[in-house]
C-alpha positions in Angstrom: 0.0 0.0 0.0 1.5 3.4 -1.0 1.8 6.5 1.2 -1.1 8.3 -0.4 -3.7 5.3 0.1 -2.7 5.2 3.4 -2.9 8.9 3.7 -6.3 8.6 1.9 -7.3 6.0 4.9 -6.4 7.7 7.8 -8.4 11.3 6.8 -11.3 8.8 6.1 -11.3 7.3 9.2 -10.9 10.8 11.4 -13.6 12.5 8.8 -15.7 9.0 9.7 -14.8 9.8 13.6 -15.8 13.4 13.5 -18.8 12.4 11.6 -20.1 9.7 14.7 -19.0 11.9 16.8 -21.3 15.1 15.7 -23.6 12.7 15.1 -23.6 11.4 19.3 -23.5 15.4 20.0 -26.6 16.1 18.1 -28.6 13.1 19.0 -27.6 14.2 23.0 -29.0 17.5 21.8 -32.1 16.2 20.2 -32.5 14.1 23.3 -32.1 17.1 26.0 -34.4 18.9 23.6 -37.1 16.5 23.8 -37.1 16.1 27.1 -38.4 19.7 28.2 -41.3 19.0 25.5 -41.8 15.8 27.3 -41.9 17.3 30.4 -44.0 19.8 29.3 -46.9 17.1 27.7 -47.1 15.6 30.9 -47.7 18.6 33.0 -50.5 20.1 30.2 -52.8 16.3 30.3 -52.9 17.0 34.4 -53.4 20.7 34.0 -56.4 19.7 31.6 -57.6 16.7 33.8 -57.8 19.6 36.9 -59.4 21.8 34.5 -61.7 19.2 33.4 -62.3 18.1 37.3 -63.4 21.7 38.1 -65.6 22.1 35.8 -67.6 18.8 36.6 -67.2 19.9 40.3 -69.0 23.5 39.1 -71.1 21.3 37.0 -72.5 19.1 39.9 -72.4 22.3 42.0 -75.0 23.9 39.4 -77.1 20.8 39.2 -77.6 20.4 42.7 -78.9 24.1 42.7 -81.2 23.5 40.2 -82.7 20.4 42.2 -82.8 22.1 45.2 -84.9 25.1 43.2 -87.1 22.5 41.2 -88.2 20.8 44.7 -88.5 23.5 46.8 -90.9 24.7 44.0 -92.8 21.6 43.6 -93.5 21.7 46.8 -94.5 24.9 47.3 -96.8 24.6 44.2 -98.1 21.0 46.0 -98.8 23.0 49.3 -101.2 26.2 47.4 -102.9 23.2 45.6 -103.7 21.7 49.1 -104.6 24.6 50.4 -107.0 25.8 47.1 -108.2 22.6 47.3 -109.2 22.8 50.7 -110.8 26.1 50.3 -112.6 25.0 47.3 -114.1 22.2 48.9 -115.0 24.3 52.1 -116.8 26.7 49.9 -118.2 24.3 46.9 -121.4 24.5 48.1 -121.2 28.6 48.4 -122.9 30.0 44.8 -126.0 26.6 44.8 -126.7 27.6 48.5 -127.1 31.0 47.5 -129.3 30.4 44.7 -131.9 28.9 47.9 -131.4 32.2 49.7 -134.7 33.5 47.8 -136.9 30.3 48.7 -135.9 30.7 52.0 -137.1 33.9 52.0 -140.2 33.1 50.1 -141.3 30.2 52.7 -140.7 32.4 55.5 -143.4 34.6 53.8 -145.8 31.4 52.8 -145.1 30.8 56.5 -146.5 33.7 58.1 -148.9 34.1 55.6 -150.4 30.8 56.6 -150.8 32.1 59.8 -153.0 34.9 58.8 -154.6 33.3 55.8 -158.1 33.1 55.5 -158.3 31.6 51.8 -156.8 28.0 51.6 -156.6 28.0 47.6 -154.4 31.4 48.1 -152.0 30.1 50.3 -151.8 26.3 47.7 -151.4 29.2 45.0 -148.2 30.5 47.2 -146.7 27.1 47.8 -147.0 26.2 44.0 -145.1 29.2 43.4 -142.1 28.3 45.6 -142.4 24.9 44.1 -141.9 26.3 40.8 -139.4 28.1 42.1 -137.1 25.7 44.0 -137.4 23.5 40.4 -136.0 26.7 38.3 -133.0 26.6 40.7 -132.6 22.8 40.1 -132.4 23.0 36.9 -130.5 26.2 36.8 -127.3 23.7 39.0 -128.0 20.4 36.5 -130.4 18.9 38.9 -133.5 17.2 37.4 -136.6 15.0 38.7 -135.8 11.3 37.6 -139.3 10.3 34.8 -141.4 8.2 36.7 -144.7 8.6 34.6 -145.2 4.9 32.7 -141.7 4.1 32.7 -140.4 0.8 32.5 -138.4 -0.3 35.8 -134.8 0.6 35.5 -132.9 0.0 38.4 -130.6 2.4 37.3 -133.1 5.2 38.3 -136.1 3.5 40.2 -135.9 1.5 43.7 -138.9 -0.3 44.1 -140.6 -0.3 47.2 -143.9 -2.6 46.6 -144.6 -4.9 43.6 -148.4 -4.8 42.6 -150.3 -7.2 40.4 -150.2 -5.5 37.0 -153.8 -4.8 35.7 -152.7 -5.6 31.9 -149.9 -7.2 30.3 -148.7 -4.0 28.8 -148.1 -2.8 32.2 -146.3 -5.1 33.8 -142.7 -4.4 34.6 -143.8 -0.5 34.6 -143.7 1.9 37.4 -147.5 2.2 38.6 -147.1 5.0 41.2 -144.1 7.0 42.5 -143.6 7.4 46.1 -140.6 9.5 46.3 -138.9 11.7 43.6 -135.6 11.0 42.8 -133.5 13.2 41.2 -130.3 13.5 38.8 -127.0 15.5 38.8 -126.6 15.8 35.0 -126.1 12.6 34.6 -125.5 10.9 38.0 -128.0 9.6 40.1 -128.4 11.6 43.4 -131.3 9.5 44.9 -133.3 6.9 43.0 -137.1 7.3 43.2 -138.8 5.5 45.0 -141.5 3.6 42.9 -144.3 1.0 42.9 -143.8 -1.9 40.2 -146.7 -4.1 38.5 -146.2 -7.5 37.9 
């Protein structure tokens, strides 16, 4: 081998030398480099996880207000209903019992007018009247007598007191005489009348 080949060698193998060895320096640099940046990533995911964590804490926090608010105003709203309930039941009665305020009135009239009476068909005239009256009112709240005129038995309507032999076949199973009016709410029964049946 001649001087210059090995000449040749030798730079090769320093040029190769310096070339690992600014190679090692800049990987160590690279590597110091990262690690900041690593550093750095693992701090930001934990600042986000304590971000994240107060907000679901403010989250709950706000939640647990708004239940608080919703219940408290339920039941609130539960006791006024209680209470206009109860009033409204106290007082159901109120505007029907003032619509008998009159015939009150006109009885104690017919009343003392009895007293002084002289003329019997006057004072049947007066009690018609009231009659009249007190029906007007009835019907005025939804309340109406319960047909007892030739009807056929319904025990939906009729409660029958006595059973009589019927005088034809067309009348049996029909109301013959009514003892006691019964009367209707619209369309609920508030007492059955009280009837005779043929059979």
């Amino acid at each position: 081998m001649s001087k210059e080949e090995k000449d040749k060698d030798e730079v090769r193998e320093q040029s190769g030398e310096q070339l690992n060895a600014a190679s090692a320096a800049q990987g160590q640099e690279t590597q110091q480099a990262a690690q900041p940046d690593a550093a750095q990533q693992g701090e930001a995911p934990a600042d986000d996880r304590d971000k994240q964590l107060d907000e679901a804490h403010q989250k709950i926090e706000e939640l647990t207000d708004k239940l608080l608010r919703l219940h408290a105003e339920f039941d609130n709203y539960k006791k006024r209903n209680m209470k206009e309930k109860a009033e409204l039941i106290r007082n159901a009665g109120e505007r029907v019992l003032g619509d008998f305020l009159p015939l009150a009135d006109d009885m104690e009239r017919a009343i003392d007018s009895m007293h002084k009476a002289e003329d019997v068909a006057a004072v049947v005239e007066g009690i018609n009247l009231i009659h009249d009256k007190l029906m007007q009112v009835f019907t005025k709240n939804g309340v109406s007598p319960i047909d007892t005129a030739d009807a056929a038995f319904d025990t939906d309507f009729h409660e029958a007191v006595a059973m009589v032999p019927a005088e034809s076949d067309d009348k049996r199973g029909k109301v013959v005489d009514c003892i006691q009016t019964g009367y209707k709410l619209n369309d609920k029964v508030l007492r059955h009348a009280k009837v005779v049946v043929a059979q």
